[in-house]
N, CA, C and O atoms as CSV, one atom per row, in Angstrom:
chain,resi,resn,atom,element,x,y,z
A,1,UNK,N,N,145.293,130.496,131.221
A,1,UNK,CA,C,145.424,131.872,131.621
A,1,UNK,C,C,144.442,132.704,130.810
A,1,UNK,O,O,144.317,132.404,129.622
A,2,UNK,N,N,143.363,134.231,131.557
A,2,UNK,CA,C,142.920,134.500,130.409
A,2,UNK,C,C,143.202,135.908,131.096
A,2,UNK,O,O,143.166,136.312,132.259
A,3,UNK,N,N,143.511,136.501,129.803
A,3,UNK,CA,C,143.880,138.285,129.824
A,3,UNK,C,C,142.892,138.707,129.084
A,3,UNK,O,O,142.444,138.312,128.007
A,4,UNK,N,N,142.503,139.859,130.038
A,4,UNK,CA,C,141.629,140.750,129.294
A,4,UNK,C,C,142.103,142.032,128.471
A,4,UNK,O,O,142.630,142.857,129.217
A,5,UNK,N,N,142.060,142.377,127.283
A,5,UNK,CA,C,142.327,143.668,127.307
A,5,UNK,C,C,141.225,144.756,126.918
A,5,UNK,O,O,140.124,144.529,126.416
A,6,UNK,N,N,141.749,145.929,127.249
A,6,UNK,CA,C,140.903,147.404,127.011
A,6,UNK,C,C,141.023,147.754,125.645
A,6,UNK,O,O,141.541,148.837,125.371
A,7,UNK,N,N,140.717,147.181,124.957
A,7,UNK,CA,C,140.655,147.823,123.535
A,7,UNK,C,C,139.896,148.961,122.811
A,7,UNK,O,O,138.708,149.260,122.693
A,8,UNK,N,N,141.280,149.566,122.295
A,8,UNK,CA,C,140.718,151.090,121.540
A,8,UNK,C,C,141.013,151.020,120.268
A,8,UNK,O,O,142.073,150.760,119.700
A,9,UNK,N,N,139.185,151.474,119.579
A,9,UNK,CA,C,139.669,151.957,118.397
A,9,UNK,C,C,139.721,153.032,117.899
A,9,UNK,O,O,139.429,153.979,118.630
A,10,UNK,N,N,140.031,153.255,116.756
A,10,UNK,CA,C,140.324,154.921,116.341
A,10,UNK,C,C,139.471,155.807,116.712
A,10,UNK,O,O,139.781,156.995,116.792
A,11,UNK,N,N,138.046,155.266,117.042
A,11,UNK,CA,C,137.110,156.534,117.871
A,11,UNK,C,C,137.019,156.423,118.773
A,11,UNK,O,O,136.161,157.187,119.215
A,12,UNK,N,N,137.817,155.330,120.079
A,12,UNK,CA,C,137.922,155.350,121.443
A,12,UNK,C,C,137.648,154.076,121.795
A,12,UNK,O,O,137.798,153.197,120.947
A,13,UNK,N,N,137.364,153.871,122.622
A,13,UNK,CA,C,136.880,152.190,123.331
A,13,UNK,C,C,135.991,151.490,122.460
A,13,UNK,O,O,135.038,151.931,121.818
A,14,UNK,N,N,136.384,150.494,122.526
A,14,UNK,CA,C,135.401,149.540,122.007
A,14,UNK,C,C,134.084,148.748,122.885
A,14,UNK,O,O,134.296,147.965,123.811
A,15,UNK,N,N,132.977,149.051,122.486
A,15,UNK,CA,C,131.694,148.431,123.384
A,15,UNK,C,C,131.560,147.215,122.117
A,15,UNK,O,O,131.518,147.621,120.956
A,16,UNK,N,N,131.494,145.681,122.403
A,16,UNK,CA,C,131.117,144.877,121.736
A,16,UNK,C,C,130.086,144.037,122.005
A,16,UNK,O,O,130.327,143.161,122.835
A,17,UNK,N,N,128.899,144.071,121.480
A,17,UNK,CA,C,128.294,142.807,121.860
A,17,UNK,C,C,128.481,141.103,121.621
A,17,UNK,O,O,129.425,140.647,122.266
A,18,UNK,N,N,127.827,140.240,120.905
A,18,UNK,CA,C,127.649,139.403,120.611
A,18,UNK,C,C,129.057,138.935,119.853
A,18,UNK,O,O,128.651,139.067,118.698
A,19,UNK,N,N,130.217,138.550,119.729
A,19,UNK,CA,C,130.489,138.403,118.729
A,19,UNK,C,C,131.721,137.359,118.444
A,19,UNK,O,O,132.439,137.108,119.412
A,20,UNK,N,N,132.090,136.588,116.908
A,20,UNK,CA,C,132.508,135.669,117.054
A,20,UNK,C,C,134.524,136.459,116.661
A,20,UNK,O,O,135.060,137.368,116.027
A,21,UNK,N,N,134.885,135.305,117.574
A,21,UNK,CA,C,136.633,135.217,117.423
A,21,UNK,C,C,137.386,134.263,117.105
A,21,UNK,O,O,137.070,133.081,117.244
A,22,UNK,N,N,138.333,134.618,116.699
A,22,UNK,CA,C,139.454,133.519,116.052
A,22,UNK,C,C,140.858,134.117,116.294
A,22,UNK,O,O,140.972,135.243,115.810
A,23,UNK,N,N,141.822,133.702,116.847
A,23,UNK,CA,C,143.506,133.785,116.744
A,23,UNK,C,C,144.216,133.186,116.017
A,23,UNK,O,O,144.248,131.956,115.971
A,24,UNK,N,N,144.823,133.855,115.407
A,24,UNK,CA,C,146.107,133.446,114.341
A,24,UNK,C,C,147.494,133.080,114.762
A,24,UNK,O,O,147.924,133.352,115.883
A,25,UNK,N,N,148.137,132.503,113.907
A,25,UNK,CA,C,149.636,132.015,114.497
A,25,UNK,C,C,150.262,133.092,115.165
A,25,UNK,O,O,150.832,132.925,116.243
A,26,UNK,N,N,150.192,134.238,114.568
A,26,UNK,CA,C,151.009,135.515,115.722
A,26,UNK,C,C,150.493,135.896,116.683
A,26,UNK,O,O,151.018,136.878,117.207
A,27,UNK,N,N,149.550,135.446,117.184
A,27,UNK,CA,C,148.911,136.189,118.526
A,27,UNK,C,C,148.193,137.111,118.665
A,27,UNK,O,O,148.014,137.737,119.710
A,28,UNK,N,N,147.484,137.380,117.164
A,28,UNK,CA,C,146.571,138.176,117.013
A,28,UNK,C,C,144.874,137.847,116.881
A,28,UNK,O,O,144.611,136.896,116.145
A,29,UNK,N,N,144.205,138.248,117.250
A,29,UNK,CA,C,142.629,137.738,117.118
A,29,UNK,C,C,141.818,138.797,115.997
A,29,UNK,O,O,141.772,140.027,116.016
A,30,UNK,N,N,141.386,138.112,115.312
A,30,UNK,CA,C,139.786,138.648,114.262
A,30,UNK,C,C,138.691,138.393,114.958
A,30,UNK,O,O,138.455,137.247,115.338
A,31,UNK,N,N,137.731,139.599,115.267
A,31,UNK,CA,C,136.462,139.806,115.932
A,31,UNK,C,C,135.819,140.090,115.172
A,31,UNK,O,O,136.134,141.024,114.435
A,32,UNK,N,N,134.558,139.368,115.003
A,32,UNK,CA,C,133.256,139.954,113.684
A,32,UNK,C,C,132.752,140.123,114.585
A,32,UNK,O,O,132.780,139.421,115.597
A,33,UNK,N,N,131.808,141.746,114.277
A,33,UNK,CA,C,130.877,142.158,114.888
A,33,UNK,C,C,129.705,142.226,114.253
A,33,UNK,O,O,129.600,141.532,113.242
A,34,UNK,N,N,128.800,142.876,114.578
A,34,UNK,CA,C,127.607,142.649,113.177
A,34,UNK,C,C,127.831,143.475,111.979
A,34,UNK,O,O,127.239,143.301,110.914
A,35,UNK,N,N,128.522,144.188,112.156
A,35,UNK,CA,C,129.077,144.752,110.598
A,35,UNK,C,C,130.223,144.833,110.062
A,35,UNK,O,O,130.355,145.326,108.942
A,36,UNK,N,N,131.530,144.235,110.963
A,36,UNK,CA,C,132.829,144.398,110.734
A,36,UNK,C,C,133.564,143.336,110.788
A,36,UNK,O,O,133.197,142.271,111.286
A,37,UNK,N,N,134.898,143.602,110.164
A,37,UNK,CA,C,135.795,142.262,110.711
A,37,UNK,C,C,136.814,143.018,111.384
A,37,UNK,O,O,137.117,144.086,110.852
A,38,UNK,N,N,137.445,142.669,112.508
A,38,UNK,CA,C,137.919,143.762,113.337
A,38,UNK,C,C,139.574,142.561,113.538
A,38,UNK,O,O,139.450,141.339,113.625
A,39,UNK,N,N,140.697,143.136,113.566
A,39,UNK,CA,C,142.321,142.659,113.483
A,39,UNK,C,C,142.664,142.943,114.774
A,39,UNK,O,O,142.385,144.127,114.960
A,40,UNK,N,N,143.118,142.468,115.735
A,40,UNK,CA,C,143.474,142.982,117.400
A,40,UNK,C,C,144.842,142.480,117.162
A,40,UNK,O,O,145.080,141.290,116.955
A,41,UNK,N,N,145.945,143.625,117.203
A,41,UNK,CA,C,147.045,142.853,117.397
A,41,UNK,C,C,147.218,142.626,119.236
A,41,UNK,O,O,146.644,143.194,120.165
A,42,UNK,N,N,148.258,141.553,119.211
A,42,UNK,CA,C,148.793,141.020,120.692
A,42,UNK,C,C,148.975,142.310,121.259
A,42,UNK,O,O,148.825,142.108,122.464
A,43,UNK,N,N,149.199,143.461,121.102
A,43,UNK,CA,C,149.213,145.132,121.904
A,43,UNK,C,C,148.145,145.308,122.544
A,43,UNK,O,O,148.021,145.737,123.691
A,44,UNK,N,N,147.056,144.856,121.544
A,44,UNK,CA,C,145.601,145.495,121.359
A,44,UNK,C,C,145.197,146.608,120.741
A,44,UNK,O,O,144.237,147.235,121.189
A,45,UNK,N,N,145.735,146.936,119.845
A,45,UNK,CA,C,145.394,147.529,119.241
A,45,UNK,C,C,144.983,146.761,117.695
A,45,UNK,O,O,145.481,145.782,117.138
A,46,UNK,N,N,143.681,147.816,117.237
A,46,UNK,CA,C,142.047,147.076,116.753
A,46,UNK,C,C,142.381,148.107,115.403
A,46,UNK,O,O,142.442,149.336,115.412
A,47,UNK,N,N,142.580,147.134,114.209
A,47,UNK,CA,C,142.319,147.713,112.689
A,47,UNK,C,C,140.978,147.228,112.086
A,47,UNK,O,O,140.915,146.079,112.523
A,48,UNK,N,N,139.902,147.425,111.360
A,48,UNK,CA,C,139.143,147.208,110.800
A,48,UNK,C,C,139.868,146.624,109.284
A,48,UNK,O,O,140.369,147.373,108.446
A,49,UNK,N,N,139.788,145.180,109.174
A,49,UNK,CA,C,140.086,144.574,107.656
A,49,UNK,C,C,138.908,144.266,106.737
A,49,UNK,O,O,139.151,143.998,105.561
A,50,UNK,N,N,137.219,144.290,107.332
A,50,UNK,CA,C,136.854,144.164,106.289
A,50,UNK,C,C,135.194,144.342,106.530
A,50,UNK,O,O,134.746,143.776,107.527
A,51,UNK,N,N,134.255,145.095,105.676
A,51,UNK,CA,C,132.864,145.543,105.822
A,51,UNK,C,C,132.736,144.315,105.993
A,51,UNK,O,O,133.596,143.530,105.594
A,52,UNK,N,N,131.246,143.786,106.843
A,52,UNK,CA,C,130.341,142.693,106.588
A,52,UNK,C,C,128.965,143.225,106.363
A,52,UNK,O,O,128.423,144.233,106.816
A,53,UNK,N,N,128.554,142.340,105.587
A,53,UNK,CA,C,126.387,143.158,105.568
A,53,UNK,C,C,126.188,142.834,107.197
A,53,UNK,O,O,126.431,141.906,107.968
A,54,UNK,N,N,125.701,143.931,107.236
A,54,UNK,CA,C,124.540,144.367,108.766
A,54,UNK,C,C,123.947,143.083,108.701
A,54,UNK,O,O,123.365,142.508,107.781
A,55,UNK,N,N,124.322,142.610,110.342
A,55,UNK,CA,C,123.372,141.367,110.808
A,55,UNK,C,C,123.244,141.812,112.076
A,55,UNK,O,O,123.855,142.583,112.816
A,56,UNK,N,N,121.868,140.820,112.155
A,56,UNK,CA,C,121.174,140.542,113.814
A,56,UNK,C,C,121.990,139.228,113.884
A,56,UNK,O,O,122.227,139.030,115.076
A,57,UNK,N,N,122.362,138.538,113.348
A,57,UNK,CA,C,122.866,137.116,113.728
A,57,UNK,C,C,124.491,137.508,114.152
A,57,UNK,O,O,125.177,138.372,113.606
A,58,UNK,N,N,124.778,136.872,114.959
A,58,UNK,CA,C,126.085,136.626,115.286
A,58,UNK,C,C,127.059,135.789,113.774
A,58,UNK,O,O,126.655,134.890,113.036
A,59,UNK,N,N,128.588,136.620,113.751
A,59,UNK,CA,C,129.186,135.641,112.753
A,59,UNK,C,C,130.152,134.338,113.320
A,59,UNK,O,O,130.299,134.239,114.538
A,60,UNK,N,N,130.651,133.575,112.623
A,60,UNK,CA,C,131.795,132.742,113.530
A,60,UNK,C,C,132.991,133.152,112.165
A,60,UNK,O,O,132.823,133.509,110.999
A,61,UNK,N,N,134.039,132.924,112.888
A,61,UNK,CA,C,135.432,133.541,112.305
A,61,UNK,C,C,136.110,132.597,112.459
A,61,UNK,O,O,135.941,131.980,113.511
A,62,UNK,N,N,137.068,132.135,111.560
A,62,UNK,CA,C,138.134,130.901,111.717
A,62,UNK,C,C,139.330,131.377,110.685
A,62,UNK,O,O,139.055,131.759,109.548
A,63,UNK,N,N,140.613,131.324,111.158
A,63,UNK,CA,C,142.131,131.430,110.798
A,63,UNK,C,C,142.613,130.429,110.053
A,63,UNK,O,O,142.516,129.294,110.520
A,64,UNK,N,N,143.198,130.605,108.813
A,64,UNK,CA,C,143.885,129.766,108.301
A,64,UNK,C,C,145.090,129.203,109.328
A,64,UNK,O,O,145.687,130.006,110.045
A,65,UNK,N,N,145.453,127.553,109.355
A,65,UNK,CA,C,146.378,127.186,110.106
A,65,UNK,C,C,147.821,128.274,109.613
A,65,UNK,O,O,148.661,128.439,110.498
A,66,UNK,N,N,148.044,128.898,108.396
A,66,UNK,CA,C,149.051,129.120,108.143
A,66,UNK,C,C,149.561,130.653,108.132
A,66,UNK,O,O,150.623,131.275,108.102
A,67,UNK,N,N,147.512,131.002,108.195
A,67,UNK,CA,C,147.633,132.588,108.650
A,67,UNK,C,C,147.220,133.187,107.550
A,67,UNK,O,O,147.005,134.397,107.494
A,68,UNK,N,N,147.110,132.570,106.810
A,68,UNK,CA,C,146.761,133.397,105.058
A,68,UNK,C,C,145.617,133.867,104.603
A,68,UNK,O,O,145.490,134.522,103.569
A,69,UNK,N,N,144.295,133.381,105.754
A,69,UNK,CA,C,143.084,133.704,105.394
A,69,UNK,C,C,142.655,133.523,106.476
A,69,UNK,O,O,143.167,132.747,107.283
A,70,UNK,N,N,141.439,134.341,106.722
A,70,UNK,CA,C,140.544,134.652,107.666
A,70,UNK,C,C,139.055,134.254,107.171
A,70,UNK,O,O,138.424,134.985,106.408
A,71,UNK,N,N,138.559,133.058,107.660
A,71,UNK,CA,C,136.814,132.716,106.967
A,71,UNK,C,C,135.986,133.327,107.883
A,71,UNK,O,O,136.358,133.425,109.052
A,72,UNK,N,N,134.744,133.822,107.464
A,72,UNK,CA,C,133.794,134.380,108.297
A,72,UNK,C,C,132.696,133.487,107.711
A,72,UNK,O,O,132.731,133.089,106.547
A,73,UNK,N,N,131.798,133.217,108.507
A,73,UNK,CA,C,130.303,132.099,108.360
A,73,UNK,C,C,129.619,133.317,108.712
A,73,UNK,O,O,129.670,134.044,109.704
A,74,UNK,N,N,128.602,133.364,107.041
A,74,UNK,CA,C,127.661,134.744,107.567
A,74,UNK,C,C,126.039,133.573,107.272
A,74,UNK,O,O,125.426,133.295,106.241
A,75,UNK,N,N,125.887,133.257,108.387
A,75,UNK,CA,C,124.366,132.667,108.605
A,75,UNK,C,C,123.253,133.117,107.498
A,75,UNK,O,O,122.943,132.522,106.466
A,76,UNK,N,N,122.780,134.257,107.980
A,76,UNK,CA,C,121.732,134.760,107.092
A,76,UNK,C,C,122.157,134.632,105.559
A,76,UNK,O,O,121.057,134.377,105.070
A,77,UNK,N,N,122.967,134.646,104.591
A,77,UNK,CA,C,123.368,134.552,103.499
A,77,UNK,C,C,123.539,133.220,103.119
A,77,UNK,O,O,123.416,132.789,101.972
A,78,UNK,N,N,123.844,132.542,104.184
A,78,UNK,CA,C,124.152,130.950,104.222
A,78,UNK,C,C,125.079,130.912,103.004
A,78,UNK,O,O,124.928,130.201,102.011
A,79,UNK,N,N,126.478,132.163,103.334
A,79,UNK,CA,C,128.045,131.853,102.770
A,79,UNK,C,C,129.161,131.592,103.591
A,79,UNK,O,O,129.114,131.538,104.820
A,80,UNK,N,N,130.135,131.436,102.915
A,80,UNK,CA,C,131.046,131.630,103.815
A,80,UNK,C,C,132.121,132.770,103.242
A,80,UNK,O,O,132.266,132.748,102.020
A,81,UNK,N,N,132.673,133.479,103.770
A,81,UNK,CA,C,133.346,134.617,103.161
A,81,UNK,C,C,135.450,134.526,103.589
A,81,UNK,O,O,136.264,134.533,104.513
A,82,UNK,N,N,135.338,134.464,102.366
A,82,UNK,CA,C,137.077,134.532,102.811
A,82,UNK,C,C,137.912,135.794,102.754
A,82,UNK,O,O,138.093,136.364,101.678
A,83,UNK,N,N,138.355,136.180,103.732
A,83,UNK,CA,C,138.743,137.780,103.492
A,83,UNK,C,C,140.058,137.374,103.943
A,83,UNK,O,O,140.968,138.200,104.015
């Protein structure tokens, strides 16, 4: 099944390009964009949890199985970031 939703953030709709996702045990997804780490709860509604340095590269995002951490792969830095 795939649902789309309309997601708003605190300054209105969200336009996203490129960007990587991950879902957590509650049904929530983390979206890195090129400068953000973005929290979507199952509502859809979009908190910002964490700055990233400005990239042209796309990030990839991965969930702890247990929910406790959120990894982001930032290419250009060639780290990996645990937020």
């Amino acid at each position: 099944q795939v649902t789309t939703l309309a997601l708003e953030g605190e300054d209105g709709p969200l336009s996203l390009g490129p960007v990587g996702v991950a879902s957590d045990h509650a049904g929530a997804w983390y979206v890195a964009t090129k400068d953000s780490l973005l929290h979507v709860s199952a509502a859809g509604r979009v908190r910002r949890v964490a700055a990233l340095p400005a990239s042209d590269d796309s990030y990839t995002v991965a969930a702890s199985p247990d929910g406790s951490a959120v990894f982001v792969a930032d290419y250009s830095s060639h780290k990996i970031r645990r937020v």
